[in-house]
C-alpha positions in Angstrom: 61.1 46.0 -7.4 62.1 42.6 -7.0 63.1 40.2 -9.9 59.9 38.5 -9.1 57.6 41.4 -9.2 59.6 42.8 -12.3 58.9 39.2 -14.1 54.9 39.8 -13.4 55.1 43.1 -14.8 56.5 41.6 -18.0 54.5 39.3 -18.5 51.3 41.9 -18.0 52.7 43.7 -21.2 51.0 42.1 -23.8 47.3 43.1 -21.7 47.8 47.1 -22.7 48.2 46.1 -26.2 44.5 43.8 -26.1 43.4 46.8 -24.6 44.4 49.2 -27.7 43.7 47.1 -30.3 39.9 47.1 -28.3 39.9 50.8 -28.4 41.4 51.1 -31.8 38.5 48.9 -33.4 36.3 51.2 -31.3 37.4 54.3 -32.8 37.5 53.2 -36.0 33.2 53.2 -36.4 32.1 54.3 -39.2 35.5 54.9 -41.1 35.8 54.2 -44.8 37.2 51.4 -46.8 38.2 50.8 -49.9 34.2 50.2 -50.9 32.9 53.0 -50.1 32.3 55.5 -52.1 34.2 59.0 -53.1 31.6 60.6 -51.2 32.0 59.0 -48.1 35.4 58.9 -48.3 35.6 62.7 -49.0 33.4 63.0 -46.4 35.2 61.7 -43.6 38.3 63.2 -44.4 36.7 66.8 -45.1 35.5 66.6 -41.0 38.5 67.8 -38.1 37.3 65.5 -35.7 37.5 62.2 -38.0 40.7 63.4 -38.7 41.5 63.7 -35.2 40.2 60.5 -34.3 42.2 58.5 -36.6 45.4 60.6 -35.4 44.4 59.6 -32.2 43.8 56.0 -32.9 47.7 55.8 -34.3 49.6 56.5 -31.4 47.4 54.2 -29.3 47.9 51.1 -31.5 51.5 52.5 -31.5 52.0 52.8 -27.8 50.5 49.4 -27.5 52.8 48.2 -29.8 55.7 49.7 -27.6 54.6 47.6 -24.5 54.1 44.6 -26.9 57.7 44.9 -27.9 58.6 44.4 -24.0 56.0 41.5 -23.9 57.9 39.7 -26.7 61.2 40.3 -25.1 59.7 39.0 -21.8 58.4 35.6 -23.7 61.5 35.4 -25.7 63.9 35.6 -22.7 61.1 32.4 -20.6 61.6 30.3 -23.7 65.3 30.4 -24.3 65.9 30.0 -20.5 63.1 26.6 -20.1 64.2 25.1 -23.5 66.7 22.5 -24.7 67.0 22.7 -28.2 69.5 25.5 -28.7 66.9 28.4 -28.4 65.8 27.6 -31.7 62.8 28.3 -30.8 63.4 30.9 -28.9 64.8 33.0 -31.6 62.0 31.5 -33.9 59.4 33.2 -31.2 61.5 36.2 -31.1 61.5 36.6 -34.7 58.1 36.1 -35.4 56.8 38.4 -32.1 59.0 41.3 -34.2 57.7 40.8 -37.7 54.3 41.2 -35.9 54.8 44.1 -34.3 56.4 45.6 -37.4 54.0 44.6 -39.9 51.2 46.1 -37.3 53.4 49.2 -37.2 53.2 49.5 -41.0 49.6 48.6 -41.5 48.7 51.3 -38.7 50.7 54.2 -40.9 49.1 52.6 -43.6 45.7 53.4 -42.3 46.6 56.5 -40.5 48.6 58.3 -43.3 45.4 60.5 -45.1 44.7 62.8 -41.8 48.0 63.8 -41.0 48.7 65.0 -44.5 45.2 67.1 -44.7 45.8 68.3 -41.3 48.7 69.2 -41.7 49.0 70.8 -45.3 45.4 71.9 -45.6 44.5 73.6 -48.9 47.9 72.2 -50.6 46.7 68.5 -50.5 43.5 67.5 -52.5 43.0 63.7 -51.4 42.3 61.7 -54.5 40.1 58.8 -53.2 41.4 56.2 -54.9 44.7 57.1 -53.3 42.7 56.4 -49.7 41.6 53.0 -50.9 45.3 52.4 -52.3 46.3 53.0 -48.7 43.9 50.8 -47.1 44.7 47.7 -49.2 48.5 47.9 -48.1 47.3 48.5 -44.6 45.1 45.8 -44.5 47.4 43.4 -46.4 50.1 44.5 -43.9 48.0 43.7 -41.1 46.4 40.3 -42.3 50.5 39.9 -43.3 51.3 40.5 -39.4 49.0 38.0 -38.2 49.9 34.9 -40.1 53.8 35.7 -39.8 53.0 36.4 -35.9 51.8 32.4 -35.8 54.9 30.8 -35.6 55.0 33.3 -32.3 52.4 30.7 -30.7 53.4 28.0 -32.2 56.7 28.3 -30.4 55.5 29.0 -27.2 53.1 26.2 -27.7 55.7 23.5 -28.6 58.0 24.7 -25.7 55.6 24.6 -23.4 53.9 21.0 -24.1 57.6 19.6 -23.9 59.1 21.7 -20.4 55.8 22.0 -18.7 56.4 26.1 -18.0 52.8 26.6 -19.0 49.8 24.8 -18.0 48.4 21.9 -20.5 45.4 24.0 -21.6 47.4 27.1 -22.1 50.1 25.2 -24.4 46.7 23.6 -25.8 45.6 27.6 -26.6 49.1 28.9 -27.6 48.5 26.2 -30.9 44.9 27.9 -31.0 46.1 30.9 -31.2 48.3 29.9 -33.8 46.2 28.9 -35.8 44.3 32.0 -35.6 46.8 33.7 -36.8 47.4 31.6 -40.2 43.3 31.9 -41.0 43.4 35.6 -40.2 42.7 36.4 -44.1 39.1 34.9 -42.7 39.5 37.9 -40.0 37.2 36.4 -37.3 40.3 33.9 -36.2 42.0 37.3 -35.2 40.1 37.4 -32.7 41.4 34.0 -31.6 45.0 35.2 -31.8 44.3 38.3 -29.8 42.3 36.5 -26.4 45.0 34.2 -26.9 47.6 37.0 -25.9 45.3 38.4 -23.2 45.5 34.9 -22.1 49.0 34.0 -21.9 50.2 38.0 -20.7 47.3 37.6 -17.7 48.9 34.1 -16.5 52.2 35.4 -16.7 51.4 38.4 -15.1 49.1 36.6 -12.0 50.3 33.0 -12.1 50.0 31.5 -8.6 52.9 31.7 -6.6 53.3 27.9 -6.4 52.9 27.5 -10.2 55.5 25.7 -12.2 59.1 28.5 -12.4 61.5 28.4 -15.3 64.3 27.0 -14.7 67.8 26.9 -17.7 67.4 23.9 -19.4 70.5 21.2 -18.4 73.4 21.8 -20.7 74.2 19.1 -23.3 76.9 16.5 -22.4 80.2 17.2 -23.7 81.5 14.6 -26.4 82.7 11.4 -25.6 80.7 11.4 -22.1 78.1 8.9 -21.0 
């Protein structure tokens, strides 16, 4: 494959993970939360198929997440390469892209945890249901959590990419968007902001034009003392 083709494929990383969080949402239906009541939430977890379905749900969020993490590598390695600050904010991208994949990581156990355990010890486990909605606040704090510490991710991206050109004006323009959809995502709706926002930037990487702007290393400083 060449370096060119390998660069696309990157850069289409961060599409699989839209795609999961899609059918995540999609499989979550008519899940419980931490209103519901004991008999709901008994319910649920007393059917084999709900309990399959969130088990199921896991590993897809999770294997999105795994193609995420080579996204974020991919982004990580355009901005250090196109900026000329140092890779500050590079590494501030780089951080950020990790602390959002983790904090997704633990919100998704989080949320997954109750079928495993009843699956998998049966009559030994007797779910208390105030232990479920225990869960689901630290899931959903870890995930609202993921979301605003993920900003700075498109904030950086944004900022390089108004000052080196590497991305078009209206994507740079979308990158602060999306930024900002991930600092209001205790509202939840600007989640959704955040997450076309990655569709959007992982599709232009992935099927830019061939005569679109390339990266190219920023010029090194001049030494001391030069003109």
């Amino acid at each position: 494959m060449s370096t060119t083709a390998w660069k696309r494929v990157s850069g289409a990383m961060g599409i699989p993970f839209v795609i999961a969080v899609i059918v995540t949402i999609a499989l979550a239906g008519n899940a419980p939360d931490d209103q519901s009541s004991d008999e709901k939430i008994l319910d649920y977890y007393a059917s084999h198929s709900n309990r399959v379905k969130d088990i199921t749900t896991f590993f897809v969020i999770v294997v999105g997440l795994l193609l995420l993490v080579w996204f974020v590598g991919h982004v990580h390695a355009v901005l250090r390469a196109a900026s000329d600050d140092g890779g500050r904010a590079s590494s501030i991208a780089g951080v950020s892209g990790g602390l959002f994949i983790a904090l997704l990581t633990v919100s998704a156990c989080a949320f997954s945890a109750v079928s495993p355990v009843i699956s998998d010890a049966g009559d030994k486990f007797t779910l208390d249901p105030n232990t479920f909605r225990l869960l689901n606040v630290v899931g959903f704090l870890a995930f609202i959590a993921a979301f605003m510490l993920g900003s700075a991710f498109a904030f950086a991206i944004g900022v390089v990419a108004w000052r080196t050109g590497i991305l078009p004006r209206w994507l740079a323009a979308a990158s602060f968007l999306g930024g900002l959809g991930g600092l209001l995502s205790g509202l939840f709706i600007p989640i959704v902001v955040y997450v076309a926002w990655i569709l959007v930037l992982s599709g232009y990487l992935a099927f830019r034009p061939d005569g679109a702007a390339q990266i190219q290393p920023a010029p090194p400083a001049p030494a001391a003392g030069m003109p």
